[in-house]
Backbone as CSV, one residue per row, in Angstrom:
resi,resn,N_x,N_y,N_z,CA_x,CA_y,CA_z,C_x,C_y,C_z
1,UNK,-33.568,2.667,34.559,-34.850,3.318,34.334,-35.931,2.247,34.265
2,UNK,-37.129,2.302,34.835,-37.966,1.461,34.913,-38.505,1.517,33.653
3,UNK,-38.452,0.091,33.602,-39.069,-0.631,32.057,-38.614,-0.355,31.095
4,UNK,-37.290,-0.094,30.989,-36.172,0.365,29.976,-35.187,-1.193,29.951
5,UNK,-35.076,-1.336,28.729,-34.812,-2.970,28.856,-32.974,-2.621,28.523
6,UNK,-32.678,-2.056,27.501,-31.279,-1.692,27.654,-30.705,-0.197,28.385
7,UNK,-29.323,-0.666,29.053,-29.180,0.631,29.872,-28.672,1.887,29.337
8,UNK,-28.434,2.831,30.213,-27.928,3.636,29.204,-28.847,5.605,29.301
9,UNK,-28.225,6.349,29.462,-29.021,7.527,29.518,-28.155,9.011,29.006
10,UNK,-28.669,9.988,28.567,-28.001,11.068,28.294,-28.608,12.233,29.234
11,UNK,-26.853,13.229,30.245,-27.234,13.701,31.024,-26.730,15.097,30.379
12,UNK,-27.716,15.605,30.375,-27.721,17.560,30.010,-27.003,18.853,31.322
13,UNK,-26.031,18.793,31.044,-25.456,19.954,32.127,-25.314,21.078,31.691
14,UNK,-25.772,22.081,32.989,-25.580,23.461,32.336,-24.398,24.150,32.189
15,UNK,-23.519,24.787,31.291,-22.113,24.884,31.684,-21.516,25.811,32.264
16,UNK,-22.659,26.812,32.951,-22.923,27.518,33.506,-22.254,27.824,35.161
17,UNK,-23.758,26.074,35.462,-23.575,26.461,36.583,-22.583,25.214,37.628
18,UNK,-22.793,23.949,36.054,-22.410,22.628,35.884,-23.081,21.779,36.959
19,UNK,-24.920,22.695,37.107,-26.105,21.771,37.683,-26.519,20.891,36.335
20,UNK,-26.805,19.588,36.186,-27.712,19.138,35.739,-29.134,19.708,35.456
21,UNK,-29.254,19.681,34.265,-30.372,20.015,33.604,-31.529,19.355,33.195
22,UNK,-31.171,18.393,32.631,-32.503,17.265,32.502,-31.165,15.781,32.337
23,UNK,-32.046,14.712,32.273,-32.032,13.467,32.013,-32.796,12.865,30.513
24,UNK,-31.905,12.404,29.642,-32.878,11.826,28.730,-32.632,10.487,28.569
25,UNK,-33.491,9.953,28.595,-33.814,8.404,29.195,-35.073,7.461,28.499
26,UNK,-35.147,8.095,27.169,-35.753,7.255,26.439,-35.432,5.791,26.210
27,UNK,-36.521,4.961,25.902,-36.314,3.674,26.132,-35.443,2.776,25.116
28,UNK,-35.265,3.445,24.060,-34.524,3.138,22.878,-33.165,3.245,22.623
29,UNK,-32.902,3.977,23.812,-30.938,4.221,24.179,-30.829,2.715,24.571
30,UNK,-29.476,2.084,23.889,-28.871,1.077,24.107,-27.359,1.496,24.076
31,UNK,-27.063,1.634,25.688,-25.412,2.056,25.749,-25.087,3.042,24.848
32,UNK,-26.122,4.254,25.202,-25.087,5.605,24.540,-24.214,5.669,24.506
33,UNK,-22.913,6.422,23.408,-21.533,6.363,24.252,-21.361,7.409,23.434
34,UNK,-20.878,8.158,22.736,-20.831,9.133,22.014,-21.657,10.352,20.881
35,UNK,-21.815,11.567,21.481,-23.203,12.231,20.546,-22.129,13.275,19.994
36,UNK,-22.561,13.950,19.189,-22.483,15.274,18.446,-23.690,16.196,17.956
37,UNK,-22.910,17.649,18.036,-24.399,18.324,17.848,-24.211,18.303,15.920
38,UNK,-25.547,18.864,15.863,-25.458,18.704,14.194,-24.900,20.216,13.665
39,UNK,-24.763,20.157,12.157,-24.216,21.553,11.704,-24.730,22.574,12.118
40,UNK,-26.572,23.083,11.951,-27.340,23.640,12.355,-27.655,24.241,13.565
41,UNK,-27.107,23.715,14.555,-26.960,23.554,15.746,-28.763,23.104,16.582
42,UNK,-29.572,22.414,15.672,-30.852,22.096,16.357,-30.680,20.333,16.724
43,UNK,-30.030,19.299,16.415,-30.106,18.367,16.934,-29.030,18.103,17.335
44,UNK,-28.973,16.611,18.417,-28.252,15.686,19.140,-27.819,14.487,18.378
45,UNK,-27.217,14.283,17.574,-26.500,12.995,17.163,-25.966,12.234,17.846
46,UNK,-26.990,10.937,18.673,-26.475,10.096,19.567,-26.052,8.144,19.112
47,UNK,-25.253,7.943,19.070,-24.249,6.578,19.089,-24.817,5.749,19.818
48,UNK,-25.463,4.430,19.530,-25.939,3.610,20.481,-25.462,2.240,20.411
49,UNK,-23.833,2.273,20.856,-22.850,1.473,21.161,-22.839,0.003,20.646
50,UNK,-23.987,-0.626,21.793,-24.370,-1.977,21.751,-25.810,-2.464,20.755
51,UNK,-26.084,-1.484,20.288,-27.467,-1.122,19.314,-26.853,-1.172,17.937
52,UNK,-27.725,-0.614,16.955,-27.317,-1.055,15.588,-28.316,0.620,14.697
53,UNK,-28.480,1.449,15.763,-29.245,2.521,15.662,-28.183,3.501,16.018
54,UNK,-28.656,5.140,15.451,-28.320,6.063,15.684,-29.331,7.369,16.224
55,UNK,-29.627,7.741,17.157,-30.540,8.364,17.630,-30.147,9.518,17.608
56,UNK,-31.435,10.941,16.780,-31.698,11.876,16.801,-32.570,12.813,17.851
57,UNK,-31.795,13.297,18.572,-32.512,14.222,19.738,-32.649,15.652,19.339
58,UNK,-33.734,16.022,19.500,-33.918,17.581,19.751,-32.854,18.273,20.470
59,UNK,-32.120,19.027,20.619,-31.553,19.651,21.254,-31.642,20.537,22.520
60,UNK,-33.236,21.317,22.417,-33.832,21.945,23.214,-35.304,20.999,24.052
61,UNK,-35.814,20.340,23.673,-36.755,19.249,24.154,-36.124,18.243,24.900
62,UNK,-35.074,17.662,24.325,-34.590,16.213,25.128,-35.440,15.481,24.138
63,UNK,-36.289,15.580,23.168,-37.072,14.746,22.783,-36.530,13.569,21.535
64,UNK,-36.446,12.329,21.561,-35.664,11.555,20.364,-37.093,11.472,19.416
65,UNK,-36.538,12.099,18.287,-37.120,11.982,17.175,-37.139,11.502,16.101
66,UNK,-36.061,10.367,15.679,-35.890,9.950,15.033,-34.632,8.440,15.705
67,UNK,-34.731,7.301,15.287,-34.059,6.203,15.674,-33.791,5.652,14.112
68,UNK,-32.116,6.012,13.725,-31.974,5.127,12.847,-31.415,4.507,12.622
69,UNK,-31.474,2.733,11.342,-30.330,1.978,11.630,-29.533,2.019,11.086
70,UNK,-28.063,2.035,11.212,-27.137,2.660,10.741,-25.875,1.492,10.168
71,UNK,-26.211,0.308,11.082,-25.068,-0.927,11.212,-24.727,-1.391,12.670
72,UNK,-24.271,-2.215,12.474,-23.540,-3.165,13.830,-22.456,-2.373,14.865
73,UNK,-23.439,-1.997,16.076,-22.575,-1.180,16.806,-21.829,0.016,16.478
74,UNK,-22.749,1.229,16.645,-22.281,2.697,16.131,-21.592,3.005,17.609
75,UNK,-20.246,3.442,16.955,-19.739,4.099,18.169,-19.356,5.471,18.100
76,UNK,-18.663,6.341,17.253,-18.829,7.651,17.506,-19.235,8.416,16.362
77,UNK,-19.127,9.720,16.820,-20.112,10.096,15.745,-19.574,11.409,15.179
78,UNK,-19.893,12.345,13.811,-19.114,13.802,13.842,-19.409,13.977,12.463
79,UNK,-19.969,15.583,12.353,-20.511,16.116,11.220,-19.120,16.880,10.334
80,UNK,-19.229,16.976,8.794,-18.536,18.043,8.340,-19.387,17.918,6.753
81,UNK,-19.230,19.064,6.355,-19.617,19.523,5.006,-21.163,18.907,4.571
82,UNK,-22.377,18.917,5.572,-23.416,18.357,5.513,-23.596,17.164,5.536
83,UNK,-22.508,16.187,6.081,-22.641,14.897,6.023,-22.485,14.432,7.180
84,UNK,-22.679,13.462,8.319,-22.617,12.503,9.298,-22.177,11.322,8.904
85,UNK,-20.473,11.558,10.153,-19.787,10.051,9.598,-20.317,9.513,11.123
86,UNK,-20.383,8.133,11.154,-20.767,6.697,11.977,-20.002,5.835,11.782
87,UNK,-19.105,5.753,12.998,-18.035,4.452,13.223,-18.867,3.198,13.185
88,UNK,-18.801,2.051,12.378,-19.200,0.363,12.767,-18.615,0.177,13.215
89,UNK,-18.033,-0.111,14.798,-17.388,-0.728,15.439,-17.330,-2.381,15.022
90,UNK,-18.848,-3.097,14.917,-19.097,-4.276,14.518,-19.001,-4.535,12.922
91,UNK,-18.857,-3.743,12.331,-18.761,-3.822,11.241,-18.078,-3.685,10.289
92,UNK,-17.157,-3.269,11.014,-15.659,-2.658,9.638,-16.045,-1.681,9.223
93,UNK,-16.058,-0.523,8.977,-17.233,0.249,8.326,-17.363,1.871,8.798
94,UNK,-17.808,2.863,8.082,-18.171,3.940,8.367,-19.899,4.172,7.446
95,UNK,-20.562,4.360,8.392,-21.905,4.864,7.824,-21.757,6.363,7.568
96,UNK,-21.930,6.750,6.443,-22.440,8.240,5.544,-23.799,8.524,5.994
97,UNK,-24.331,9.986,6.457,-25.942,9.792,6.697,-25.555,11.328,5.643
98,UNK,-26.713,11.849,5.069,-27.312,13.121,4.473,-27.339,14.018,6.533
99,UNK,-26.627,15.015,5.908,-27.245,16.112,7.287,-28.257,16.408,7.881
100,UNK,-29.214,16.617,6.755,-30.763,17.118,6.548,-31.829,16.321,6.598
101,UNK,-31.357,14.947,6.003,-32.538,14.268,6.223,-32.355,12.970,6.891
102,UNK,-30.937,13.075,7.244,-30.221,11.440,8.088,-30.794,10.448,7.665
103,UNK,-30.895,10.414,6.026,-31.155,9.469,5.216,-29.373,8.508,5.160
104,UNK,-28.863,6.986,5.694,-27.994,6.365,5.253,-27.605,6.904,3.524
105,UNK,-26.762,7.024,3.256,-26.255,7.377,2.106,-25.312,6.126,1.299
106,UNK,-24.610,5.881,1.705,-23.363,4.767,1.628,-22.453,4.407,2.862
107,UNK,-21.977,3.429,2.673,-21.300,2.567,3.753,-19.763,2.351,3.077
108,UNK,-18.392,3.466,4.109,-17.257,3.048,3.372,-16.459,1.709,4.320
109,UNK,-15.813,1.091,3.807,-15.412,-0.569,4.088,-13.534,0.379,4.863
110,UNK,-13.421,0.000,5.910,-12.034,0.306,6.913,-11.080,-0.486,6.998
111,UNK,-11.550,-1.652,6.699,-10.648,-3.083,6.569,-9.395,-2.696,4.983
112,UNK,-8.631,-2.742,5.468,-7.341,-2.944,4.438,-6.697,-4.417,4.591
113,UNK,-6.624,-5.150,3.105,-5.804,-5.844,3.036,-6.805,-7.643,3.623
114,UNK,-7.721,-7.501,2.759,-8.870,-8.599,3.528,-9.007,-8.507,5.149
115,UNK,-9.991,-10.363,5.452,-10.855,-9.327,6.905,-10.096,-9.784,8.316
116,UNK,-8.930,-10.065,7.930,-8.043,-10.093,9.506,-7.553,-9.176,8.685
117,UNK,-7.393,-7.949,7.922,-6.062,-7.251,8.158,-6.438,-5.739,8.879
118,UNK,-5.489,-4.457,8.891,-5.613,-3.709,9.300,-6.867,-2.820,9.362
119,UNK,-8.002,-1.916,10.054,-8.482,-1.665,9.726,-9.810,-1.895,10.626
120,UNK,-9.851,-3.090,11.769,-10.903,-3.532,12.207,-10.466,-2.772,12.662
121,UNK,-12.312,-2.773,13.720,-12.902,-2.299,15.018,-12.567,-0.438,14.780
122,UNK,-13.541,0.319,14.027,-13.339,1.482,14.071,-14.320,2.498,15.078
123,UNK,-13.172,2.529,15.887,-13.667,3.425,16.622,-14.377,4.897,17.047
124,UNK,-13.231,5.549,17.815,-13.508,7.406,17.681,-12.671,7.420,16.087
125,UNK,-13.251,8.981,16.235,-13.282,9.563,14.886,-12.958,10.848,15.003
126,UNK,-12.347,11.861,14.490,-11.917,13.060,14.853,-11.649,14.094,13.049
127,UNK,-12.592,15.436,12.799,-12.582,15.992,11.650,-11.583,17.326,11.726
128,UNK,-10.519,17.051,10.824,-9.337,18.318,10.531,-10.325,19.477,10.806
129,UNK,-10.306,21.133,10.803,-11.311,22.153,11.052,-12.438,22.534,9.468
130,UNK,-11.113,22.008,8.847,-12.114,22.206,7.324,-12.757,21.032,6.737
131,UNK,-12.945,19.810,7.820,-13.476,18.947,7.206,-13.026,17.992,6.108
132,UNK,-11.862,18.412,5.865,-11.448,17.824,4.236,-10.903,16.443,4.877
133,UNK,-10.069,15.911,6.035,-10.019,14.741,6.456,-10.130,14.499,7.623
134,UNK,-10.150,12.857,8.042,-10.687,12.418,9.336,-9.541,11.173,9.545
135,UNK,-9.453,11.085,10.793,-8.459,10.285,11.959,-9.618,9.527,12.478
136,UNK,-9.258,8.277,12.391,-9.981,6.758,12.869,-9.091,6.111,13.758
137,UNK,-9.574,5.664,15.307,-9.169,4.631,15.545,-9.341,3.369,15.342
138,UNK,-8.904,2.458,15.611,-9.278,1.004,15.335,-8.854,0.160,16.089
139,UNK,-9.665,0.152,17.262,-9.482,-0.579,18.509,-9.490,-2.276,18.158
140,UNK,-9.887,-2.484,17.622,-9.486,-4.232,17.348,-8.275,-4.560,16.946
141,UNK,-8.269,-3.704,15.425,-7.252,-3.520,14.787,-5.883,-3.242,15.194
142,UNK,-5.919,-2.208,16.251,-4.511,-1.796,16.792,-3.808,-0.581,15.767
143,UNK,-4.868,0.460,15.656,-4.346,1.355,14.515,-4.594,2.515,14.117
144,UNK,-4.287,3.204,13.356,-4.839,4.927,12.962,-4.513,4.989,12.262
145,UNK,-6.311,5.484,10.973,-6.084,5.495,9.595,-6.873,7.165,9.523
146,UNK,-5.943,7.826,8.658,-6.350,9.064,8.014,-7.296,8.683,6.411
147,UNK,-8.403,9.643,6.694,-8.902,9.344,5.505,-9.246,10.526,4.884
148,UNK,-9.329,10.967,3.632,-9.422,11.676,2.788,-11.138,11.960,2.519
149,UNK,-12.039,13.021,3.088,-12.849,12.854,2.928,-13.785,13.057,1.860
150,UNK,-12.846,14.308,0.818,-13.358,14.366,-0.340,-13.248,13.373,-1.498
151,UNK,-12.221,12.393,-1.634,-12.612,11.283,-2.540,-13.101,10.041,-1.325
152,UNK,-13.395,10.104,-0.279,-13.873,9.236,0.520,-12.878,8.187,0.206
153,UNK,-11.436,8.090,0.596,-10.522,6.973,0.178,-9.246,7.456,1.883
154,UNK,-8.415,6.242,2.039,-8.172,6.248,2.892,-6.545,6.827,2.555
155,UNK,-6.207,7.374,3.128,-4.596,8.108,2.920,-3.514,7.389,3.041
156,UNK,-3.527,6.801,4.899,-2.584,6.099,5.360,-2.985,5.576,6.149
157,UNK,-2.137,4.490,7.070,-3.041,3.841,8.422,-1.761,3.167,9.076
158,UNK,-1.280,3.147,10.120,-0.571,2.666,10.889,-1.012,1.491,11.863
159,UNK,0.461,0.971,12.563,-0.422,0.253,13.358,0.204,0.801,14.855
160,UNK,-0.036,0.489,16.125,-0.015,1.279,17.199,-0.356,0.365,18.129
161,UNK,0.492,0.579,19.300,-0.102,-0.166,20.617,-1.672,-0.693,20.551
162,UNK,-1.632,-1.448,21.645,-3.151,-2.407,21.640,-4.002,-1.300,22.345
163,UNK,-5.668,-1.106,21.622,-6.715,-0.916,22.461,-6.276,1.138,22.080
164,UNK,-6.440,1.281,20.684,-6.685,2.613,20.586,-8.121,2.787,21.019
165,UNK,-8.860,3.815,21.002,-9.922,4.105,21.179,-10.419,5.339,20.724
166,UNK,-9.580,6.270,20.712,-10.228,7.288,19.667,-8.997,8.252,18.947
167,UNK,-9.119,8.924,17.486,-7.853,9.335,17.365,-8.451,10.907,17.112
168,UNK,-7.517,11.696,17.181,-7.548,13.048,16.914,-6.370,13.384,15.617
169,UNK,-6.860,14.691,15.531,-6.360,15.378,13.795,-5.931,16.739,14.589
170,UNK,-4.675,17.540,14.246,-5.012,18.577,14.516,-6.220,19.783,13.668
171,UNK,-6.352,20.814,14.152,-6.921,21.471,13.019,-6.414,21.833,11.931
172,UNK,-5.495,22.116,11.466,-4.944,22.147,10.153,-4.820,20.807,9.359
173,UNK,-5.058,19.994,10.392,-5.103,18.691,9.619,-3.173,17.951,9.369
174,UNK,-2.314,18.715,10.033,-1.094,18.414,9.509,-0.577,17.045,10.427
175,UNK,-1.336,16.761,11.821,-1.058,15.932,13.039,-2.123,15.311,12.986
176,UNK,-1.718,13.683,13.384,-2.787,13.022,13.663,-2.397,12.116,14.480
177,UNK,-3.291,12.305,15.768,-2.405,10.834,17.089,-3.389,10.014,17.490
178,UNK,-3.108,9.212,18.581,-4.251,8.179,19.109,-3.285,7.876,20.057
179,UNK,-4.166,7.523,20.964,-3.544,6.781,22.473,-3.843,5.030,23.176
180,UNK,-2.789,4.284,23.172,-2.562,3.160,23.842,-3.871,3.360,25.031
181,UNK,-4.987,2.531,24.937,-5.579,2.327,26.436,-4.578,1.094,27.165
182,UNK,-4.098,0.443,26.967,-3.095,-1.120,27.300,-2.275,-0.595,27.704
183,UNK,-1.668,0.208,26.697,0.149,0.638,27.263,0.092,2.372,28.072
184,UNK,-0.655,3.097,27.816,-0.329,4.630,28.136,0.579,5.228,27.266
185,UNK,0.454,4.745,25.692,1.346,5.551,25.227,0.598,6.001,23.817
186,UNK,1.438,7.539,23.757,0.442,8.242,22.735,1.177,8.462,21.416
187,UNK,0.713,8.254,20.287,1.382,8.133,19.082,1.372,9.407,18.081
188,UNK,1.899,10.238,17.816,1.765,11.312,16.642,2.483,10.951,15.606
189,UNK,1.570,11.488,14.395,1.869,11.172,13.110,1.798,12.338,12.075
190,UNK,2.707,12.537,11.297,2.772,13.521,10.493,1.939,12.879,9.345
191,UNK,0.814,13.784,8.676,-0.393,13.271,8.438,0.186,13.428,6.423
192,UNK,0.863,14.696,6.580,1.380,15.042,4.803,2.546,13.582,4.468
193,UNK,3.666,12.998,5.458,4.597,12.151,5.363,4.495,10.904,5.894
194,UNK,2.932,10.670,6.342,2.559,9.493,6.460,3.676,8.340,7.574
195,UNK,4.117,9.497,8.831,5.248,8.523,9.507,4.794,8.818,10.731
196,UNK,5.490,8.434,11.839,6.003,8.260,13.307,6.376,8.911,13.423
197,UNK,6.222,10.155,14.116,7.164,11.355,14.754,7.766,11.477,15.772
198,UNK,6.697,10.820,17.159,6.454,10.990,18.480,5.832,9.955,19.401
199,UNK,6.612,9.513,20.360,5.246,8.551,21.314,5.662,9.515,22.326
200,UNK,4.794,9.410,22.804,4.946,10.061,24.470,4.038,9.279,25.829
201,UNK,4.870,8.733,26.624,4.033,8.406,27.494,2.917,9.259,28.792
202,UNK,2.044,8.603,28.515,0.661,10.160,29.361,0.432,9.786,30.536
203,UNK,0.396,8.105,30.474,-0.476,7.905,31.903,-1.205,6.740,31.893
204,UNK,-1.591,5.859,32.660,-2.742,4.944,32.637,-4.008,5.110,31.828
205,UNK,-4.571,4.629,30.917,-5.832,4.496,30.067,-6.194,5.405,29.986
206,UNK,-5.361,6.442,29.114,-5.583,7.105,28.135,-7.299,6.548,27.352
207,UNK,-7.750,8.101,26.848,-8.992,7.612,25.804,-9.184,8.823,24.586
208,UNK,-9.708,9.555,25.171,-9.814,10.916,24.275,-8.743,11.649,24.456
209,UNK,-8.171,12.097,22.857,-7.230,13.198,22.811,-8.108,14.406,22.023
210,UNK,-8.229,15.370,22.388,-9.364,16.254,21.771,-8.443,17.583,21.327
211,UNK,-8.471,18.270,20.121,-7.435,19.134,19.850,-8.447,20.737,20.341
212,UNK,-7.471,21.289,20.535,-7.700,22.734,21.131,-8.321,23.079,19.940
213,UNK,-9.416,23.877,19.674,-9.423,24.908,18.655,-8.830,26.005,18.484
């Protein structure tokens, strides 16, 4: 985009007709990579990868209305019980925002066991249907940690082929997997017994595992 110094754009399709709808291409996107809509269903919760911001879009405008900073490299993003969690990829870290006013709230720490141990590079993020917990990858790390979202404390965390990238929960919250981008292999975990159930091999670079509703 001319005179847009970092790259990067969000494309609106209709699902209709799966024509393109608009382009949003504000100058403040730095390597979008992951949005969510909000509870309400009026904004765009957009991830700005290589940025240190989290950008708020209108939903119906395309218009960004808000740019905030959140930490070192936000990578994905996902609402439950009025709150917005934010992966630090760069940071070890999950940013808390308020729903309503995407005021930063607190910052929970992902690193287990000091700062080489389990826990870096948190990636995708994935919420059980009731919100009560969340599945982290940890692409540096090599891992998938369940976390408990009502005491905001972490459950369990494994470690797993190189180069997870995002993990999923089922909806009941009883399954929780992530997939090898390195190897093609996908890991399930029984989320109540905290073990290894299952690998299954899928395929070449695997990324998103997204659960059915």
């Amino acid at each position: 985009v001319e005179g847009k110094e970092k790259p990067g754009a969000v494309v609106v399709i209709d699902a209709e007709t799966w024509q393109i709808k608009k382009v949003i291409d504000d100058k403040r996107l730095n390597n979008p990579h992951n949005l969510w809509l909000s509870e309400d269903g009026v904004v765009v919760f957009q991830t700005n990868w290589f940025g240190k911001e989290l950008s708020v879009i209108d939903r119906y405008s395309g218009l960004l209305v808000k740019h905030i900073y959140v930490g070192e490299s936000p990578a994905h993003v996902m609402t439950a019980d009025g709150k917005v969690y934010v992966t630090l990829q760069g940071e070890d870290g999950i940013a808390v925002l308020d729903g309503t006013t995407y005021v930063v709230e607190r910052k929970l720490k992902t690193i287990v066991g000091g700062e080489k141990g389990p826990g870096r590079g948190p990636h995708g993020n994935w919420m059980s249907m009731d919100g009560k917990l969340m599945a982290i990858a940890h692409t540096e790390g090599g891992s998938i940690s369940v976390w408990n979202l009502t005491s905001e404390e972490i459950m369990f965390e494994h470690g797993v082929d190189p180069l997870p990238l995002f993990a999923g929960i089922s909806p009941d919250g009883r399954f929780a997997w992530t997939a090898s981008l390195a190897t093609g292999k996908l890991s399930v975990f029984s989320v109540e017994n905290r073990t290894l159930i299952k690998e299954i091999m899928v395929g070449k670079a695997p990324i998103q595992a997204v659960p059915s509703p």
